[in-house]
C-alpha positions, -999 to +999 in steps of 0.1 A: +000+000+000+010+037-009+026+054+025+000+081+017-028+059+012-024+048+047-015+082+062-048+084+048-061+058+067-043+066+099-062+105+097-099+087+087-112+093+124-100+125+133-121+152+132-107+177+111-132+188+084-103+197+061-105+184+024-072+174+028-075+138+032-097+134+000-077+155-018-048+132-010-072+102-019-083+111-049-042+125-061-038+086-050-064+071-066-061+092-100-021+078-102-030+045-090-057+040-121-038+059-145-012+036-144-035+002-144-059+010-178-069-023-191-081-029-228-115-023-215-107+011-205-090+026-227-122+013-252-140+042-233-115+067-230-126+106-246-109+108-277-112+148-274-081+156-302-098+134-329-135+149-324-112+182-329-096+170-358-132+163-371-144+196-367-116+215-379-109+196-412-144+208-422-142+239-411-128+268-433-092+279-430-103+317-421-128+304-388-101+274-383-085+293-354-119+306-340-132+275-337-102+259-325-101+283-296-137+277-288-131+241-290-101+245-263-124+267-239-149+242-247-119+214-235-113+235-205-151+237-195-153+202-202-126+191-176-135+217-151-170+204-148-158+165-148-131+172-118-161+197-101-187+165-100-166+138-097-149+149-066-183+161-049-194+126-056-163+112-040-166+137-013-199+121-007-192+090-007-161+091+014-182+108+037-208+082+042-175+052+046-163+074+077-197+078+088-200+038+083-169+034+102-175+055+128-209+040+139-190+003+145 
């Protein structure tokens, strides 16, 4: 196990409301499935830079950088929002395992 995956598990029943210990969860988490994608995964990974590809080979040359910044806002936006809801979901979750833990 990770030494920070079990400082993490060493700080579960303190009180501190800090978002620290997620934070360090998810950091944990992110590397620890980053590095272990099977077949299936990478199946259903975003392929962002070819839909871009797509839209910019039929787009004319003068818009081709308009659209190209829109479509890296629209990138941006994209991630901002995934990150946003997947970590209040996490948050959630983790919240209700220390709950669980703490009512044994």
């Amino acid at each position: 196990m990770n030494r920070k995956c079990f400082c993490c598990f060493n700080n579960m029943n303190s009180n501190d409301k800090d978002d620290e210990l997620l934070k360090d969860w998810i950091e944990f988490r992110f590397e620890k499935l980053e590095s272990n994608l099977t077949e299936e995964d990478k199946k259903h990974a975003l392929n962002y830079d070819t839909f871009c590809e797509k839209i910019l080979d039929v787009i004319p040359d003068k818009d081709s950088d308009y659209v190209s910044d829109v479509l890296d806002d629209f990138r941006e936006e994209l991630l901002t929002h995934c990150v946003y809801w997947n970590e209040k979901y996490y948050k959630c979750g983790f919240s209700d395992c220390i709950k669980l833990q703490e009512m044994k």
